[in-house]
Backbone and ligand atoms as CSV (ligand in chain L), in Angstrom:
chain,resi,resn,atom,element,x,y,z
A,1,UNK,N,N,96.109,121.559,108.240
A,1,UNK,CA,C,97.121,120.814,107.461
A,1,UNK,C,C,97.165,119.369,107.933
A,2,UNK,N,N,97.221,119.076,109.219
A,2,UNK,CA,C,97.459,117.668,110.076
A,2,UNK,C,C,96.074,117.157,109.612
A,3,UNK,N,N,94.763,117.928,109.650
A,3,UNK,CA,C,93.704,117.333,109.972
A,3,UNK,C,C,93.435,116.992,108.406
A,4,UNK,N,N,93.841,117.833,107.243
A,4,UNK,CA,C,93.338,117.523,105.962
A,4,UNK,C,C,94.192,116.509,105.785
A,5,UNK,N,N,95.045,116.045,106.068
A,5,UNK,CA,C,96.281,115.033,105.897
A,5,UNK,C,C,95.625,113.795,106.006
A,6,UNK,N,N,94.891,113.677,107.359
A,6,UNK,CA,C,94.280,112.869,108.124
A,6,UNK,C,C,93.380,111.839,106.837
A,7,UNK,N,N,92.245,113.209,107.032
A,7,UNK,CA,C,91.468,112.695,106.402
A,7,UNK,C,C,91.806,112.225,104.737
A,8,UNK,N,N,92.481,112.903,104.194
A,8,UNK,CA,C,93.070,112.206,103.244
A,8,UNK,C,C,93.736,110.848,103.572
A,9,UNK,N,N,93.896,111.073,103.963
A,9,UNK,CA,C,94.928,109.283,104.567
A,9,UNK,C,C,93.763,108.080,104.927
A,10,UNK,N,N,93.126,108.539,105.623
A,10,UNK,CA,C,91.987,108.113,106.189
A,10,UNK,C,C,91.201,107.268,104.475
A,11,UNK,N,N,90.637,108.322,103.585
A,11,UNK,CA,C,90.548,108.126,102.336
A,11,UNK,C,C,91.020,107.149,101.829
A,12,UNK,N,N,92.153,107.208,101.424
A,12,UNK,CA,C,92.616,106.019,100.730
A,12,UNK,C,C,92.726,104.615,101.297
A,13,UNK,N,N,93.019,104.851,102.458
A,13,UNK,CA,C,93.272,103.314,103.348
A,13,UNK,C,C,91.678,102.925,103.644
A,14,UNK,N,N,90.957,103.426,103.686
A,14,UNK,CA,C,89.286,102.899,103.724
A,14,UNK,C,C,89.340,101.808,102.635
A,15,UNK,N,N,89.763,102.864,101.450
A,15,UNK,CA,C,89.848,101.558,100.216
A,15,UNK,C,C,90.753,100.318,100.325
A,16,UNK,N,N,91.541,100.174,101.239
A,16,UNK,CA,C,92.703,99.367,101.226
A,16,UNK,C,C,92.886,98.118,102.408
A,17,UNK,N,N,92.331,98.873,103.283
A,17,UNK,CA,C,91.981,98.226,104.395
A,17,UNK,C,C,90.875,97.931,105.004
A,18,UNK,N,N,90.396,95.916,105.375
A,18,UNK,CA,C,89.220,95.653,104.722
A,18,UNK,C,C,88.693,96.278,107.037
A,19,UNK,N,N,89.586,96.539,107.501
A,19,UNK,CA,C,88.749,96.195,108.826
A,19,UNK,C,C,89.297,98.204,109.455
A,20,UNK,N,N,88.345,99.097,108.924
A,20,UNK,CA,C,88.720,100.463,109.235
A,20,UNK,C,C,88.601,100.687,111.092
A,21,UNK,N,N,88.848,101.315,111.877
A,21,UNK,CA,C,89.060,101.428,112.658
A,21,UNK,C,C,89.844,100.029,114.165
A,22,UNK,N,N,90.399,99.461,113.119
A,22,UNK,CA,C,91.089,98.140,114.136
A,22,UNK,C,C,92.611,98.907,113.997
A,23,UNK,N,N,92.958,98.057,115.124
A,23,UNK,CA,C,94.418,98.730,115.589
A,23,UNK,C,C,95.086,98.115,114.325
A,24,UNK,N,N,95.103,97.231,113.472
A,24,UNK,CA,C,95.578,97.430,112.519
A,24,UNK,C,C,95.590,98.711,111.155
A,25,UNK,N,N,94.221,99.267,111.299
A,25,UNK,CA,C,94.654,99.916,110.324
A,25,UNK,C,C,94.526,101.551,110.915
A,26,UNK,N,N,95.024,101.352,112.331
A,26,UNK,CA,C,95.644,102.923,112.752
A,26,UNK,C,C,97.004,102.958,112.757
A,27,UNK,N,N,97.342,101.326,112.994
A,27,UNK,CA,C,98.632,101.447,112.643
A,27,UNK,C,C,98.897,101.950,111.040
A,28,UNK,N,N,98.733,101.408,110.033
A,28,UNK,CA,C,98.584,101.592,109.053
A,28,UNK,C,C,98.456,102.566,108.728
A,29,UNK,N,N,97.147,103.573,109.044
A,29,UNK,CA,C,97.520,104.840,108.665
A,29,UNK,C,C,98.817,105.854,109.814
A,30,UNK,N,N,99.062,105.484,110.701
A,30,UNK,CA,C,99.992,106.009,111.235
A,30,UNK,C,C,101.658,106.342,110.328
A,31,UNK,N,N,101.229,104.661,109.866
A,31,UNK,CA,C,102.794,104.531,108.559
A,31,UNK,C,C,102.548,105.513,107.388
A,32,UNK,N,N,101.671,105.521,106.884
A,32,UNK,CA,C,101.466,106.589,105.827
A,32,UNK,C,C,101.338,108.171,105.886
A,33,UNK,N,N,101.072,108.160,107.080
A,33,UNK,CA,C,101.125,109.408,107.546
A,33,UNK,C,C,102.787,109.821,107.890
A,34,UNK,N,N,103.664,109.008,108.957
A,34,UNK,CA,C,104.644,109.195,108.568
A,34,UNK,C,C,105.501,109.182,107.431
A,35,UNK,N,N,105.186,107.874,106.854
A,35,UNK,CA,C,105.709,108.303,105.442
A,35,UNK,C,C,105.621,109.547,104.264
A,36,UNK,N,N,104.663,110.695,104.664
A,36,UNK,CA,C,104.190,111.593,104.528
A,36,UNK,C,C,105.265,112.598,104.947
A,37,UNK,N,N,105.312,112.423,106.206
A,37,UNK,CA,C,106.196,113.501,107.141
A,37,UNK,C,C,107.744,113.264,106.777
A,38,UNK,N,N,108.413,111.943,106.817
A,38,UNK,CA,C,109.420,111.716,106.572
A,38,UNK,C,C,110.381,112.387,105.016
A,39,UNK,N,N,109.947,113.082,104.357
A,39,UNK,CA,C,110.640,113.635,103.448
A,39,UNK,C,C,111.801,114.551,104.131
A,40,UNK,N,N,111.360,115.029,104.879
A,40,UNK,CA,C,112.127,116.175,105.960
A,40,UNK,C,C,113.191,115.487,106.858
A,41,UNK,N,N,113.282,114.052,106.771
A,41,UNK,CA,C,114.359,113.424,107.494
A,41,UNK,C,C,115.014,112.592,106.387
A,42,UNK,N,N,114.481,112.651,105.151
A,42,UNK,CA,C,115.396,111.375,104.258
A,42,UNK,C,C,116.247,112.095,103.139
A,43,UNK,N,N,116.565,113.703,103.385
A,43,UNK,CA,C,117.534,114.558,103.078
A,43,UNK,C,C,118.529,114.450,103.932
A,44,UNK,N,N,118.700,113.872,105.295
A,44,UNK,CA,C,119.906,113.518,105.826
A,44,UNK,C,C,119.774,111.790,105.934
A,45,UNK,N,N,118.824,111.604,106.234
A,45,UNK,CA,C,118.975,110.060,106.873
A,45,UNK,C,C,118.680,108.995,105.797
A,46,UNK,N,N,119.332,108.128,105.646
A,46,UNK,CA,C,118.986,107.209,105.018
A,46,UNK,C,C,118.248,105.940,104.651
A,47,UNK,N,N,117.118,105.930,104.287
A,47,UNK,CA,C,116.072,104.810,104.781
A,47,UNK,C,C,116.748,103.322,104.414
A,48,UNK,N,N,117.594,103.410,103.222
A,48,UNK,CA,C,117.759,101.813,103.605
A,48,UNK,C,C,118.846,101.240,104.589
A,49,UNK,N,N,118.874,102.038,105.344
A,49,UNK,CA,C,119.533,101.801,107.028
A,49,UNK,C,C,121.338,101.731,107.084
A,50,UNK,N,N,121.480,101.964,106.171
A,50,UNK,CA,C,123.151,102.573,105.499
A,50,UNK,C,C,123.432,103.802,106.251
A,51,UNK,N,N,124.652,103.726,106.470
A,51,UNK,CA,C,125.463,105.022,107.642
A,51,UNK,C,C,126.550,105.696,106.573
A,52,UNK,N,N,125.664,107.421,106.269
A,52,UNK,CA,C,126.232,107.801,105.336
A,52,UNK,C,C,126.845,109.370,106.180
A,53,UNK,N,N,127.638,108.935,107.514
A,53,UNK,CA,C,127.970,109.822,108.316
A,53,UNK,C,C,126.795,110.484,109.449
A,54,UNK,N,N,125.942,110.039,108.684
A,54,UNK,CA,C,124.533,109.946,109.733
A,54,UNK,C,C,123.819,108.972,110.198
A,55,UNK,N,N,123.592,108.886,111.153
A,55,UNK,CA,C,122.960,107.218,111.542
A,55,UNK,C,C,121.539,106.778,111.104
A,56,UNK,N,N,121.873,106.146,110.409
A,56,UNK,CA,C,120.964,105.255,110.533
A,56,UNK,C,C,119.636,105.141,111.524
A,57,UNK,N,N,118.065,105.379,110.874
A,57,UNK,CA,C,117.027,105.556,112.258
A,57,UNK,C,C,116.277,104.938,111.954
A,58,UNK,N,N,116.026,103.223,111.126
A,58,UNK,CA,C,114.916,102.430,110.529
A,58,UNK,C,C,114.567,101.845,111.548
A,59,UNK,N,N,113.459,101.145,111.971
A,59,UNK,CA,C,113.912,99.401,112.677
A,59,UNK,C,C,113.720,99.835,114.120
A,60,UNK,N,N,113.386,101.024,114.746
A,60,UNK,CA,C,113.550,100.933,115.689
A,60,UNK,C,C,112.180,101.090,116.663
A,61,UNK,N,N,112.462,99.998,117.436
A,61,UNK,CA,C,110.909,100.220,118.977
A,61,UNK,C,C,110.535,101.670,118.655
A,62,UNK,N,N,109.200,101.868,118.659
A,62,UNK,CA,C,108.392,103.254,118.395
A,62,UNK,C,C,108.808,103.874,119.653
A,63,UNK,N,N,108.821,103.327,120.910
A,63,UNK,CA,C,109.066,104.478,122.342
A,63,UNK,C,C,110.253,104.671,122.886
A,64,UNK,N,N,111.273,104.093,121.582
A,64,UNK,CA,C,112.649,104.511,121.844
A,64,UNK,C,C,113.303,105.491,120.787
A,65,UNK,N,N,112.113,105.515,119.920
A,65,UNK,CA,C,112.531,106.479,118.648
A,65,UNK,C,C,111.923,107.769,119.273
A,66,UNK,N,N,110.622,107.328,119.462
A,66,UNK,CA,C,110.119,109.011,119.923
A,66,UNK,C,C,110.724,109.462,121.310
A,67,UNK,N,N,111.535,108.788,122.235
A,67,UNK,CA,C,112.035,109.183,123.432
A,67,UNK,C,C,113.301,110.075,123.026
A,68,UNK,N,N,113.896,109.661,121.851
A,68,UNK,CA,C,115.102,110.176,121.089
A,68,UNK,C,C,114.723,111.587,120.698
A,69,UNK,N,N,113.378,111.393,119.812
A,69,UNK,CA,C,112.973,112.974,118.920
A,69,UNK,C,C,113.113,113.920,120.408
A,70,UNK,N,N,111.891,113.325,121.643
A,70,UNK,CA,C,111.924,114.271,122.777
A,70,UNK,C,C,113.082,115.001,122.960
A,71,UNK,N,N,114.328,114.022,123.650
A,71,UNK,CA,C,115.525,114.521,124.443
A,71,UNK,C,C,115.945,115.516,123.148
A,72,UNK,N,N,115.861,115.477,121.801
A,72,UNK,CA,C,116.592,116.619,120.839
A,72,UNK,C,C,115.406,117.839,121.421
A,73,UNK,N,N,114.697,117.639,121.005
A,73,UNK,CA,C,113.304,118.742,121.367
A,73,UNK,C,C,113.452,119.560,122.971
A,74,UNK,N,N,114.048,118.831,123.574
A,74,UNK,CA,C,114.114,119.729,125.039
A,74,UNK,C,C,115.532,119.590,125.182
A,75,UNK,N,N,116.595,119.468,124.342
A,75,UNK,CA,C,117.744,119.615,124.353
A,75,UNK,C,C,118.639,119.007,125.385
A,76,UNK,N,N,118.301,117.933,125.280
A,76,UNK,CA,C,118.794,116.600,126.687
A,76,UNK,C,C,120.076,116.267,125.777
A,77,UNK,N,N,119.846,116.186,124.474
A,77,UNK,CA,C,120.870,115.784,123.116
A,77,UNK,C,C,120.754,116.936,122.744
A,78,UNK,N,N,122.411,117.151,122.577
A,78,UNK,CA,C,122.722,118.220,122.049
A,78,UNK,C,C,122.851,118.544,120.314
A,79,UNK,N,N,122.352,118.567,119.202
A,79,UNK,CA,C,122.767,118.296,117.772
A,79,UNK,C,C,121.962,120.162,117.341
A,80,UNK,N,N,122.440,120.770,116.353
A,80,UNK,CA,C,121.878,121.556,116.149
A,80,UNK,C,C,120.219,121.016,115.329
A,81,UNK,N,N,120.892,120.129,114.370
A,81,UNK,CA,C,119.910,120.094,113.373
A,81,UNK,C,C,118.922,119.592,113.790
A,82,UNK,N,N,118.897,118.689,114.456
A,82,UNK,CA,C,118.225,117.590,115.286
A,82,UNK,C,C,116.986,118.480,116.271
A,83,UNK,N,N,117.710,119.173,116.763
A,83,UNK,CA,C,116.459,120.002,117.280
A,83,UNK,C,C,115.972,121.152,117.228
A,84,UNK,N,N,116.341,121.783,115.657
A,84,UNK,CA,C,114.861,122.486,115.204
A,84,UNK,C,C,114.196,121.183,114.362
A,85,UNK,N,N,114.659,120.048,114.013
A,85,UNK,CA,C,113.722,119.108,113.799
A,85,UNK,C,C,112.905,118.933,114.440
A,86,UNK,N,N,113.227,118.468,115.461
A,86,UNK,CA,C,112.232,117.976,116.701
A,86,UNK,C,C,111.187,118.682,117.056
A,87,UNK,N,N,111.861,120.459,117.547
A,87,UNK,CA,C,110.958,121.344,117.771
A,87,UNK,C,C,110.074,121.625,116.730
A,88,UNK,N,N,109.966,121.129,115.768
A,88,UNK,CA,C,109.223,121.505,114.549
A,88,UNK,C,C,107.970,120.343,114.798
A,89,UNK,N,N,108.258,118.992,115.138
A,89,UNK,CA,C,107.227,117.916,115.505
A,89,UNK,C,C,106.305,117.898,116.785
A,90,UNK,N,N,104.823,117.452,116.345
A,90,UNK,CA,C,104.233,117.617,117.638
A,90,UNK,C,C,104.112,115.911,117.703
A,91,UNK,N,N,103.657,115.423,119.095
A,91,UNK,CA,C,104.114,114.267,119.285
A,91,UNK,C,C,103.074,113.245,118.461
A,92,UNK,N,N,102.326,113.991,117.629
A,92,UNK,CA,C,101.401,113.002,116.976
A,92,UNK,C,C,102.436,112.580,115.686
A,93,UNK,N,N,102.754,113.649,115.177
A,93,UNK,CA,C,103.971,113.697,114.087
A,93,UNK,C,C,105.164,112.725,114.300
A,94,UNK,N,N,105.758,112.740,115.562
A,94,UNK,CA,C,106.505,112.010,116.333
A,94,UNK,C,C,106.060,110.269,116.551
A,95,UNK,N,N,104.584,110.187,116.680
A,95,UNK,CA,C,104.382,108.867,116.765
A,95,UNK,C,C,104.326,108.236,115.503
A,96,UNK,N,N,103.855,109.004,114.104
A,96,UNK,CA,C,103.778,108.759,113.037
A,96,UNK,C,C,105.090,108.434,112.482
A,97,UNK,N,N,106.238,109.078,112.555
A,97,UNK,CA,C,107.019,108.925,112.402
A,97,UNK,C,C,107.858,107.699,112.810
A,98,UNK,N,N,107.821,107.403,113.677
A,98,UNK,CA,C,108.167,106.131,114.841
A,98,UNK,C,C,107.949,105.218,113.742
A,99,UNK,N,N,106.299,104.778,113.859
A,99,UNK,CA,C,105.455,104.265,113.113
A,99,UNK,C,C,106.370,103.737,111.459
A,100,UNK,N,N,106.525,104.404,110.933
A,100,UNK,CA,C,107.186,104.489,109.470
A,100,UNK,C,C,108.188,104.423,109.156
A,101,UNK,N,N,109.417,104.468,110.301
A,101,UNK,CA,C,110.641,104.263,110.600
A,101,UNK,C,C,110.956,102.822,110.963
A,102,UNK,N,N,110.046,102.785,112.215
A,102,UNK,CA,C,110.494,101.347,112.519
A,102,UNK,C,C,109.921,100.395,111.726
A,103,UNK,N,N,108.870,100.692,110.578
A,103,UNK,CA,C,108.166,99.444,109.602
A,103,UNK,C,C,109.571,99.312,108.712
A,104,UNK,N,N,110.403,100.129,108.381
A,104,UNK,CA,C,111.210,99.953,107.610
A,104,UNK,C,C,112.526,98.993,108.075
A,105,UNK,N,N,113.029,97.831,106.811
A,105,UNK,CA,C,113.914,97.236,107.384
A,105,UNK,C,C,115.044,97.206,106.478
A,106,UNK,N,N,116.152,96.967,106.988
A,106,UNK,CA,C,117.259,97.431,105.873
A,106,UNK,C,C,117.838,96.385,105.172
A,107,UNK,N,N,118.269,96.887,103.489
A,107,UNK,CA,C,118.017,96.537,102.496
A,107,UNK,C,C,119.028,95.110,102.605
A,108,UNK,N,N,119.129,94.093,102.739
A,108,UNK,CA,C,120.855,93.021,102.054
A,108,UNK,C,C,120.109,92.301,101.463
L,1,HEC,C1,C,119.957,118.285,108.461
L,1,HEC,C2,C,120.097,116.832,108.544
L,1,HEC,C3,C,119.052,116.061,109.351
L,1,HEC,C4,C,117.697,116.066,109.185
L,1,HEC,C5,C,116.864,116.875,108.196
L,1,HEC,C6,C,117.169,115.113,110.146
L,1,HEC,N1,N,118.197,114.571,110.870
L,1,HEC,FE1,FE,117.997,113.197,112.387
L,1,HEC,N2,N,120.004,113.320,112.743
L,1,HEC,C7,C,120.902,114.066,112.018
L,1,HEC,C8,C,122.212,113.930,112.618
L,1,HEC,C9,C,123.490,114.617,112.128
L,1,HEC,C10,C,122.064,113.074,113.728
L,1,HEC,C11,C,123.138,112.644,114.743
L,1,HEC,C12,C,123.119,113.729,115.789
L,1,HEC,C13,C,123.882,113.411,117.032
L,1,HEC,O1,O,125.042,113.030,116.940
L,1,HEC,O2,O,123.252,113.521,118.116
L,1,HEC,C14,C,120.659,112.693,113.771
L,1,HEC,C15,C,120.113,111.833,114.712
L,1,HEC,C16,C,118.813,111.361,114.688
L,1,HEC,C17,C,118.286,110.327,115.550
L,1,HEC,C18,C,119.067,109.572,116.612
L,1,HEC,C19,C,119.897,108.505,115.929
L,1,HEC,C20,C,120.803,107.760,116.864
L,1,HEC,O3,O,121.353,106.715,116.456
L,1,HEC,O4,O,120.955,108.157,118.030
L,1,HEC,C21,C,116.972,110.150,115.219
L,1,HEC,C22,C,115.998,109.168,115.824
L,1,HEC,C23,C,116.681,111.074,114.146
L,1,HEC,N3,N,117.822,111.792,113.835
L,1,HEC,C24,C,115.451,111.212,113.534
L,1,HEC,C25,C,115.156,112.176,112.554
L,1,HEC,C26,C,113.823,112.392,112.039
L,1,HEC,C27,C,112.593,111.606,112.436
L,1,HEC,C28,C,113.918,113.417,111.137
L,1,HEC,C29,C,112.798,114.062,110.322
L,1,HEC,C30,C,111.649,114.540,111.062
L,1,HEC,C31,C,115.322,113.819,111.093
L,1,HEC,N4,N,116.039,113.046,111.973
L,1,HEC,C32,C,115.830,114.812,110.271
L,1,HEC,C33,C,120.623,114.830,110.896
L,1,HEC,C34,C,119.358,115.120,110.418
């Protein structure tokens, strides 16, 4: 599933991106890949960075977002929902995510 994802992703951004394997376009596919994954967080959370009793998670440093997913995942933070989320992500999912979160900036 991760790996057909991949390479699908991989696929399209070949076409899109003129320099394939530069840290630009792993970043790049990293964002699309999260943006991929993120359906499963934008049933509670809100991407254009609006606090709709849930906070807000756009915009943020990638190793302070995924330090967050961790502590839910080994239950350092206590939330129910939060960590069968977490436990559901492996940390590649987790970096992707980062990735696609923090590209996002909120809407005024
Ligand atoms: C069922 C609703 C729900 C879903 C789905 C969900 N979250 Fe959350 N999330 C919450 C709630 C509620 C909190 C606040 C929990 C708390 O108080 O610790 C939270 C907190 C967070 C935080 C910490 C925010 C902060 O300001 O401390 C991050 C980061 C986060 N979620 C990321 C995600 C990601 C990434 C996904 C998808 C993989 C996701 N969430 C899916 C409800 C959800």
């Amino acid at each position: 599933m991760t790996r057909t994802w991949g390479i699908a992703i991989a696929a399209v951004l070949g076409t899109v991106v003129s320099e394939p394997g530069s840290a630009r376009a792993d970043e790049a596919m990293q964002i699309a890949y999260g943006e991929h994954l993120s359906g499963e967080c934008t049933t509670c959370h809100r991407i254009d960075g609006t606090d709709n009793g849930i906070p807000p998670i756009i915009g943020w440093p990638a190793d302070a977002f995924v330090a967050v997913l961790t502590s839910y995942r080994d239950g350092e933070r206590n939330n129910a929902a939060m960590m069968s989320v977490a436990k559901s992500l492996d940390e590649q999912q987790m970096n992707a995510l980062a990735a696609y979160f923090g590209s996002l900036k909120p809407k005024h």
